[in-house]
VEXLO-756305 format. One record per residue (C-alpha): x, y, z. Coordinates in pm, 1 decimal, padded with zeros to 6 digits. Last residue first. Layout:
BEGIN
ATOM|xx|yy|zz
ATOM|X|Y|Z
...
This chain:
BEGIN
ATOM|xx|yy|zz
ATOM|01291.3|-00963.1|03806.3
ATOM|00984.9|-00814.1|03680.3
ATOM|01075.1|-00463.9|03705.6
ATOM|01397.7|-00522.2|03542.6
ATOM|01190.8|-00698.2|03266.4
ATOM|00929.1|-00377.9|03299.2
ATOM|01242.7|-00118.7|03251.1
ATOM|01391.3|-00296.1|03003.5
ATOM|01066.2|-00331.1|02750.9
ATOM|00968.6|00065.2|02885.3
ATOM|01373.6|00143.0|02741.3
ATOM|01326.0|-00007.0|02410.1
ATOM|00968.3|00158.8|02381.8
ATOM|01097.8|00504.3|02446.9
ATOM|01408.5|00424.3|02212.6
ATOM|01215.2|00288.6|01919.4
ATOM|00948.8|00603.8|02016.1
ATOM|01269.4|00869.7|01939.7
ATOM|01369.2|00673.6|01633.9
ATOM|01004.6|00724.4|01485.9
ATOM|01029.5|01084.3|01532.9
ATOM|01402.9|01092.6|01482.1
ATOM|01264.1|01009.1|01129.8
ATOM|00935.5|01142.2|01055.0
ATOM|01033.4|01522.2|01076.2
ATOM|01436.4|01544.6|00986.5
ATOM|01457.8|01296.6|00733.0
ATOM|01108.0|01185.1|00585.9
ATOM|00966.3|01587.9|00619.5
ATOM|01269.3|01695.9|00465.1
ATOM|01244.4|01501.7|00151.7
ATOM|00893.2|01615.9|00106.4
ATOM|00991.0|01964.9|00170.0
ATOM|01267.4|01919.2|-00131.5
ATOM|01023.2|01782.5|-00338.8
ATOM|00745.8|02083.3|-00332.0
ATOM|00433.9|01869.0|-00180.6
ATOM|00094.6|01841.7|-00383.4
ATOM|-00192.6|01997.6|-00287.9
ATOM|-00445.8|01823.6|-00008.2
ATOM|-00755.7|01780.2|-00048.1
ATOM|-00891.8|01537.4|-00310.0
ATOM|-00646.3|01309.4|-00251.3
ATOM|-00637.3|01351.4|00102.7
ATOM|-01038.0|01222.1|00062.8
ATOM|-00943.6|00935.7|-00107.0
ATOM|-00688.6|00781.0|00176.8
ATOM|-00918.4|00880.0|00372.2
ATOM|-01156.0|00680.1|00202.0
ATOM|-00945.4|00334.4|00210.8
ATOM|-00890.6|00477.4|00593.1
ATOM|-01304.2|00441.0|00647.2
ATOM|-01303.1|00133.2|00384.5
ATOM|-01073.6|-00048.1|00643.1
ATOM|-01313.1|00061.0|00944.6
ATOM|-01610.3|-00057.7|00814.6
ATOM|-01397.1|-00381.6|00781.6
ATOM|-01281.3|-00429.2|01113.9
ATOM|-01636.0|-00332.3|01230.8
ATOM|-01760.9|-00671.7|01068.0
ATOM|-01555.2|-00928.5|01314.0
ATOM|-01414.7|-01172.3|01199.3
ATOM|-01057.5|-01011.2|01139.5
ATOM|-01053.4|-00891.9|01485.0
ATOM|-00713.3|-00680.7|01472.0
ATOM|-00772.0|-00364.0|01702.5
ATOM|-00728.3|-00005.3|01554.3
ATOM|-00376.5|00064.4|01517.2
ATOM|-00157.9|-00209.7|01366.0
ATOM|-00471.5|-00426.4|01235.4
ATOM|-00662.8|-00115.2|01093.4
ATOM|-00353.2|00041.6|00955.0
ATOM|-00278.6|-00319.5|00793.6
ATOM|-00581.7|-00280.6|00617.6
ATOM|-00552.8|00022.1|00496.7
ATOM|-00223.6|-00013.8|00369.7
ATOM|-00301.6|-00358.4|00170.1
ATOM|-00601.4|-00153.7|00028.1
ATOM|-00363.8|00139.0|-00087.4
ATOM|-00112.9|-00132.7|-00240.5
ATOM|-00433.7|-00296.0|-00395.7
ATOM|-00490.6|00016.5|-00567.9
ATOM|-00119.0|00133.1|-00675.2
ATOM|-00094.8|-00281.8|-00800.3
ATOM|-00400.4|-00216.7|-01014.0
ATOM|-00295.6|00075.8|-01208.4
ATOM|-00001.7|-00042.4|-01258.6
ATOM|-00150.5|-00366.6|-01420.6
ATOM|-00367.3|-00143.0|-01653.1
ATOM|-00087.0|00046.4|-01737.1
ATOM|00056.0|-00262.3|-01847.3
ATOM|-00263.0|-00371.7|-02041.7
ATOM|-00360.0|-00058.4|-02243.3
ATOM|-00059.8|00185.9|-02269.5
ATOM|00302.3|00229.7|-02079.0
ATOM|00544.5|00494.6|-02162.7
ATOM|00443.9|00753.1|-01905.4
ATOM|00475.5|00508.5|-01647.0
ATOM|00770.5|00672.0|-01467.9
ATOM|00625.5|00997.9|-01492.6
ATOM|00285.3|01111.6|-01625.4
ATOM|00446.9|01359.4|-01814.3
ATOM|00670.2|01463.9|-01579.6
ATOM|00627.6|01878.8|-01456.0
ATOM|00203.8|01870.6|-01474.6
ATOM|00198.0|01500.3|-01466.3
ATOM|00346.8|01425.4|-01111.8
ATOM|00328.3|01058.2|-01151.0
ATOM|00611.8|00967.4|-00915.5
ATOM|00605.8|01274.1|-00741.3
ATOM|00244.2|01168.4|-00559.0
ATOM|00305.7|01277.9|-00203.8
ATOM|00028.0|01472.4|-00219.7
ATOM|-00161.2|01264.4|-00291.5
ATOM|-00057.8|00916.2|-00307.8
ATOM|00261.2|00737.8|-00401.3
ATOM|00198.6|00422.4|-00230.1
ATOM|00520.9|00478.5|00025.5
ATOM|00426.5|00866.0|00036.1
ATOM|00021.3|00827.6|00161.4
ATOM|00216.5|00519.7|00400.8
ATOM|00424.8|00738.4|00520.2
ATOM|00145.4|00990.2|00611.9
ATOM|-00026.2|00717.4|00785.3
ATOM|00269.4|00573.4|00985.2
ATOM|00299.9|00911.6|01078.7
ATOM|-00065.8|01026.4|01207.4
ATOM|-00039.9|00651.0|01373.9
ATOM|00262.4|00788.5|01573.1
ATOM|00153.8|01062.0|01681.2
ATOM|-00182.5|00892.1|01792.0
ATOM|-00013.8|00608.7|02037.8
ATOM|-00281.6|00527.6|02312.4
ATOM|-00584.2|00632.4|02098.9
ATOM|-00408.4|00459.5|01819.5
ATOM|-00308.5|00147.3|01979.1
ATOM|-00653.6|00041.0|02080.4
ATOM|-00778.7|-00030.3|02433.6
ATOM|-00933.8|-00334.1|02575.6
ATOM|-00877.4|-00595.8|02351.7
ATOM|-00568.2|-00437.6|02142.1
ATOM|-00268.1|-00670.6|02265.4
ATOM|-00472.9|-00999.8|02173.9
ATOM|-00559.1|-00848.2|01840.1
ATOM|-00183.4|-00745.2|01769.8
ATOM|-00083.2|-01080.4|01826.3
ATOM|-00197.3|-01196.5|01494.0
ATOM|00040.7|-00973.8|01374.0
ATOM|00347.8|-01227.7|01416.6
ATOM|00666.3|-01083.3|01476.9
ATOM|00674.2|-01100.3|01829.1
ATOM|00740.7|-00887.2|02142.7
ATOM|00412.6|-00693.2|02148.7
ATOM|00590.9|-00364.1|02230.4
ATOM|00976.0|-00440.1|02076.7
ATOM|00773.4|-00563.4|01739.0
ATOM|00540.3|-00246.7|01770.9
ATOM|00874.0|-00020.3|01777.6
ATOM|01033.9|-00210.1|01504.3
ATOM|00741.7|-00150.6|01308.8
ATOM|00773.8|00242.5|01382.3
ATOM|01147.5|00155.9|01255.5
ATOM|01025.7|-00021.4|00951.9
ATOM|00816.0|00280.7|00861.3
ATOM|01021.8|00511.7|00929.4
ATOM|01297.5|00404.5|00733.4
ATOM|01061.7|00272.8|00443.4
ATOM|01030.0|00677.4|00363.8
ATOM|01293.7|00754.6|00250.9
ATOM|01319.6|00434.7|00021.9
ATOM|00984.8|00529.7|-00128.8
ATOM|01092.0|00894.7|-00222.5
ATOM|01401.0|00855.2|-00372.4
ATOM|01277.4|00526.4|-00597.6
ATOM|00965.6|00732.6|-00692.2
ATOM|01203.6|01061.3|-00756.5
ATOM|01446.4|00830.2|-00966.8
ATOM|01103.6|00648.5|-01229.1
ATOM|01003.5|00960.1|-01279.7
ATOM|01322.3|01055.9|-01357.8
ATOM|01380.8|00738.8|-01614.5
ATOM|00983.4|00803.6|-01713.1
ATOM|01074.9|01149.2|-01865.2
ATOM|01402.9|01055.3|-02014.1
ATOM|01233.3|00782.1|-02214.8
ATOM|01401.5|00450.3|-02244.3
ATOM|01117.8|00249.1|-02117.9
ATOM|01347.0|00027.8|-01901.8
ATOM|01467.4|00237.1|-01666.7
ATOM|01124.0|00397.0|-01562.9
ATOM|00990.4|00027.3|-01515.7
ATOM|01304.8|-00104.2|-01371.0
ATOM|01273.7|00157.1|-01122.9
ATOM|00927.6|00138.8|-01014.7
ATOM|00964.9|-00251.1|-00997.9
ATOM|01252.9|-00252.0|-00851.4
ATOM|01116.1|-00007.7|-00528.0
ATOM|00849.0|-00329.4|-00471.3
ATOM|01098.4|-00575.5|-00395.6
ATOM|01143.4|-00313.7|-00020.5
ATOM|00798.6|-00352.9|00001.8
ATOM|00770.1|-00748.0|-00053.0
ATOM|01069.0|-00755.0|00234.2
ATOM|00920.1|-00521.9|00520.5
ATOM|00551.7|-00708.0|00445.5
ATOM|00781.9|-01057.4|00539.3
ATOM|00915.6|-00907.4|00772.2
ATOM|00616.5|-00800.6|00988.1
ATOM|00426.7|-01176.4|00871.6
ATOM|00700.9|-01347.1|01085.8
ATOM|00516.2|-01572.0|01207.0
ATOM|00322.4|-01689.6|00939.1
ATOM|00170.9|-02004.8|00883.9
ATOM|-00010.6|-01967.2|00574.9
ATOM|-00388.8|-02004.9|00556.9
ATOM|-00389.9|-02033.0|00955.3
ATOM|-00733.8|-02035.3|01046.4
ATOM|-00689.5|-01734.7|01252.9
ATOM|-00599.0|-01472.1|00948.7
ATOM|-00340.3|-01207.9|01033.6
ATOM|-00306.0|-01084.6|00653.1
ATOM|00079.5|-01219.9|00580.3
ATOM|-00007.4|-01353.8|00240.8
ATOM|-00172.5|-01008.5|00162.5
ATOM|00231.8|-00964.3|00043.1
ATOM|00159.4|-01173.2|-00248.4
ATOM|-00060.0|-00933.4|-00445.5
ATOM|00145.0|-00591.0|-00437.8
ATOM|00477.1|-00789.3|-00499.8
ATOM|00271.6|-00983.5|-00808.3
ATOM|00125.9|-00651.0|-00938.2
ATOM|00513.4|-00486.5|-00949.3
ATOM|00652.0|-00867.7|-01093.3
ATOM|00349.9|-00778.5|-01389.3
ATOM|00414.2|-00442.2|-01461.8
ATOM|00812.3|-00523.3|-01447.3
ATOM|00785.3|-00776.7|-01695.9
ATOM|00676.0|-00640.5|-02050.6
ATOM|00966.8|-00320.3|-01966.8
ATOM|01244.0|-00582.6|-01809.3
ATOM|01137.9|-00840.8|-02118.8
ATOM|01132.1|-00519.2|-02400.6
ATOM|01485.6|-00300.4|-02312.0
ATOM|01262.0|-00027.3|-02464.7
ATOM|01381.4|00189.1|-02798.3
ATOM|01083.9|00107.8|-02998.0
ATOM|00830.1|00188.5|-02758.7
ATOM|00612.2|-00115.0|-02727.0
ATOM|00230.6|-00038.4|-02793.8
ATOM|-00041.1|-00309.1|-02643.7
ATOM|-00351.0|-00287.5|-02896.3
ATOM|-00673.1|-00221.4|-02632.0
ATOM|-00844.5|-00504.7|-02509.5
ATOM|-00645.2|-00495.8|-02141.8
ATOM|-00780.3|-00143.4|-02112.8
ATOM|-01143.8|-00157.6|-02208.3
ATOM|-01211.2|-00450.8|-02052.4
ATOM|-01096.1|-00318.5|-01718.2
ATOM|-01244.8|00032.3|-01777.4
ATOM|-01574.3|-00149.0|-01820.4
ATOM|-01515.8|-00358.9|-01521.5
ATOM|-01483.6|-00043.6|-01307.0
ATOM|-01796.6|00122.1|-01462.9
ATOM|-02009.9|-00168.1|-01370.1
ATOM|-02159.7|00050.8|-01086.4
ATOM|-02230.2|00319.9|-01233.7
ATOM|-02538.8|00422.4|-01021.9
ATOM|-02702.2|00099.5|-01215.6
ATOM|-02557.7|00022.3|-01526.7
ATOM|-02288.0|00238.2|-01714.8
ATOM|-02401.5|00649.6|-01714.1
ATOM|-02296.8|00712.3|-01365.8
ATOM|-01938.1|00798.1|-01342.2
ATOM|-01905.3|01071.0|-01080.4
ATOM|-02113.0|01356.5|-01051.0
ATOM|-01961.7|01711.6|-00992.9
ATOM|-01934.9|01889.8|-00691.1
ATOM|-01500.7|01879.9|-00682.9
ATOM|-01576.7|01664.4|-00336.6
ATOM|-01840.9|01482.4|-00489.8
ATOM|-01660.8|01397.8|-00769.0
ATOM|-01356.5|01323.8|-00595.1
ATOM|-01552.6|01047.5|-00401.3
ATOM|-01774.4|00874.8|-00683.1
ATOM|-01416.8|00847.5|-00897.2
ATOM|-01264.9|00726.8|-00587.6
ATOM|-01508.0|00471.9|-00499.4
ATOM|-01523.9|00342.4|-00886.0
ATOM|-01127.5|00297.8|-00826.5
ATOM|-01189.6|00084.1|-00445.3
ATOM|-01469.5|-00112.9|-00612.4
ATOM|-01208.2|-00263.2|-00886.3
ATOM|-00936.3|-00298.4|-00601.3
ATOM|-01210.0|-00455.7|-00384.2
ATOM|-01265.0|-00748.6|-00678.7
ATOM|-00921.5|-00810.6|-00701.0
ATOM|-00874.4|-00867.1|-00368.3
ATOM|-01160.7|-01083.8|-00339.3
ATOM|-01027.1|-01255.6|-00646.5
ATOM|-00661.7|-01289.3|-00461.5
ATOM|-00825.6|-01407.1|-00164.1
ATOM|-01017.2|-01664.7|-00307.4
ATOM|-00698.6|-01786.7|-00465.8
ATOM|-00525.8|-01781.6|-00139.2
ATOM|-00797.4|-02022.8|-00011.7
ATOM|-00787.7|-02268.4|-00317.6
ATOM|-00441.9|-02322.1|-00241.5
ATOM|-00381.7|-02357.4|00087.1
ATOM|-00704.7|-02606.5|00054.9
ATOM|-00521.1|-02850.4|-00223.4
ATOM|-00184.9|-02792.7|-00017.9
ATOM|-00384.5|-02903.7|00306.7
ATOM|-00538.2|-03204.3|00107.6
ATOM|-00183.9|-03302.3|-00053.3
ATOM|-00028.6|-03325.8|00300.7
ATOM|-00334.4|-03547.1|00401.5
């Protein structure tokens, strides 16, 4: 029986990687379509239908092409950090509030806290390790950056874990089934959002791969396959983000079709920033985490801290 469950665990999270997969490779072609449309230009269209296949194209292009090793690299932490950094960006869609109970997770908040928090090595060892002083400050100002802005975004947690009282987010569909979090709590959903836009590196908080000033940054050394695997860990970051947006803000029914019409909504937002916004002068960016976000997000901790007391009181 215990073998049958493992056998089932199994075969469910590998669905879910493919599926992942899959919605990464949809996610870049949607992109492409998206900023070309916005810069009124066509996207890729030549390759199949519409351009559909394009993604898979890329795909086989880039993990057939001869993999280049700078000769300077420290090679295992530069082969491996690609790979750990798609890993992090893979596992942590363990936690996704499923009701069948693929993993038993009750602490699925932490465990996303931890597998982002991994994810700053990966950035790091991958700047450190080409040996280039272009992808070692890439590589600085992505570590800067992300760790700034995991403070509000564990603290704006920690005020959903002091609302709902649990860890698990299963509860936030229970908690949403009249009214949704983000009409009740919209400033902080705009900053959970824009964190998020910094924590994945996005437009136009994208200083890790600022290529007009850093070549590219801290994966400016990387060709073929291990940019590939970059490539894909950004994307299925940005889909990860999305989706727990949707379950944090906008009502958690995972079987229900809406929930995903309104993942690929903040997938596109995500897109349509991109194609937007300008990028951010550093210093502003570090100001907006510190002094904007931050007693922001430590203001609601105490609001929430003191409605919690206030009801038990009540209660009592």
């Amino acid at each position: 029986m215990y073998f049958m469950e493992m056998i089932l665990s199994f075969v469910g999270s590998l669905l879910l990687l493919i599926c992942v997969l899959v919605g990464v490779a949809f996610l870049t072609l949607l992109e492409r379509k998206v900023l070309g449309y916005i810069q009124i230009r066509k996207g890729p269209n030549k390759v199949g239908l519409m351009g559909i296949p394009q993604p898979f194209c890329d795909a086989i292009k880039l993990f057939t092409k001869e993999q280049t090793y700078p000769l300077m690299s420290n090679y295992m932490s530069y082969y491996f950090s690609p790979i750990f950094s798609l890993f992090l960006s893979l596992i942590v869609w363990m936690c996704i509030p499923l009701v069948v109970k693929l993993y038993s997770f009750n602490l699925s908040l932490l465990f996303f806290l931890c597998c982002t928090s991994l994810g700053v090595y990966t950035v790091m060892v991958a700047g450190w390790s080409s040996n280039s002083n272009y992808a070692l400050l890439g590589g600085l100002r992505a570590v800067a950056q992300t760790i700034s802005y995991e403070v509000s975004l564990a603290l704006i947690l920690l005020c959903f874990v002091f609302l709902i009282g649990n860890y698990n987010m299963l509860n936030f569909m229970y908690f949403q089934n009249y009214v949704w979090f983000l009409l009740i709590l919209f400033p902080l959903a705009m900053v959970w959002f824009s964190s998020c836009l910094a924590e994945t590196n996005r437009t136009p908080f994208d200083f890790a791969e600022g290529e007009s000033e850093l070549v590219s940054g801290f994966n400016v050394e990387y060709s073929s396959g291990g940019f590939a695997l970059i490539f894909l860990a950004e994307y299925a970051s940005i889909l990860f983000m999305s989706m727990l947006f949707s379950v944090i803000f906008l009502g958690c029914n995972i079987y229900d079709l809406s929930f995903y019409l309104k993942l690929s909504f903040i997938s596109f937002l995500f897109i349509w920033v991109r194609g937007t916004l300008p990028r951010f002068r550093y210093d502003k960016l570090m100001f907006l985490a510190w002094k904007c976000f931050l007693p922001l997000s430590l203001n609601y901790l105490m609001f929430f801290i003191g409605l919690k007391i206030f009801l038990f009181s009540f209660i009592i």
